[in-house]
C-alpha positions in Angstrom: 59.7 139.4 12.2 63.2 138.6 14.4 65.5 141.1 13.8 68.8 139.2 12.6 71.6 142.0 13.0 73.1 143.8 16.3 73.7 146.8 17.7 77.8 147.3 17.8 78.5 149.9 20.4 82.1 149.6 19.5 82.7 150.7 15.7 86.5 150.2 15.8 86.3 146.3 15.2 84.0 146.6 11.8 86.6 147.8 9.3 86.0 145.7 6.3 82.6 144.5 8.1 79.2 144.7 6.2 77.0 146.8 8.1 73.3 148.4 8.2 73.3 152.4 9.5 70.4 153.2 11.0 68.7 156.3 12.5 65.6 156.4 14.4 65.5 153.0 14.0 65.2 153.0 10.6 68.1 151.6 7.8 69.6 154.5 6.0 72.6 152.7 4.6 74.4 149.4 4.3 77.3 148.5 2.9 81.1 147.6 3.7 82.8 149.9 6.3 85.8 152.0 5.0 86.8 153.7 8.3 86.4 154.5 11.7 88.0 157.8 13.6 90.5 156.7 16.4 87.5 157.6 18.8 85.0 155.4 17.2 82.4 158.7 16.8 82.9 158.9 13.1 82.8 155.6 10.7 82.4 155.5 6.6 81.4 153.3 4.5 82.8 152.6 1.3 81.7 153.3 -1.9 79.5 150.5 -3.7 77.9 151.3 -7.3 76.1 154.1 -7.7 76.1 154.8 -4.1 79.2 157.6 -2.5 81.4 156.9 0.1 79.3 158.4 3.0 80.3 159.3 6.9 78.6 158.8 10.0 78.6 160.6 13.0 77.4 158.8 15.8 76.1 161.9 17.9 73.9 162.2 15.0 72.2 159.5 15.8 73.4 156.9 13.6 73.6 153.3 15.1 75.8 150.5 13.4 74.4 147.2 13.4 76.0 143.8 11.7 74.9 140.4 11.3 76.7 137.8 13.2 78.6 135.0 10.9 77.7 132.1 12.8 73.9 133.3 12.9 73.9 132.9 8.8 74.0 130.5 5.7 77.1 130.7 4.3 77.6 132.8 1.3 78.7 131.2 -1.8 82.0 132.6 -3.7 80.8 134.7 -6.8 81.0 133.2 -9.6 80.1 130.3 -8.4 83.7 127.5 -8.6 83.4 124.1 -8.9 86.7 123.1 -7.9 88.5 125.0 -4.8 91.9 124.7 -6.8 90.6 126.5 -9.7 89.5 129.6 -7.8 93.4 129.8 -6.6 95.2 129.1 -9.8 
């Protein structure tokens, strides 16, 4: 199986980025990123159903990894709009 996402070194660029946290190489997380400390050592992500907002400390061993865009499909606009002009009126 080809792994599809990346490791981000950087965390400061994935504000508002979906992400997958992982530790030990496993995923422990995924979700939308919330925040990121001014150092990068800390990110959270936000809150989505019954899952918290939850924080991530880097020294801890957590690893943020994202899929690039242009590596995907496309995702369709939920619910689904027939007509572009409807979705903005």
């Amino acid at each position: 199986m080809i792994d599809r996402f990346h490791l981000q070194h950087d965390w400061q660029p994935l504000v508002g980025e979906l992400v997958e946290i992982r530790q030990h190489g496993q995923c422990v997380r995924s979700g939308f990123v919330d925040g990121v400390t001014a150092d990068g050592s800390i990110l959270w992500l936000a809150a989505y159903g019954a899952e918290p907002r939850a924080m991530f400390e880097r020294f801890q061993g957590y690893t943020a990894w994202i899929e690039y865009k242009w590596e995907t499909t496309p995702v369709q606009p939920w619910p689904p709009v027939a007509n572009r002009a409807e979705a903005v009126a």
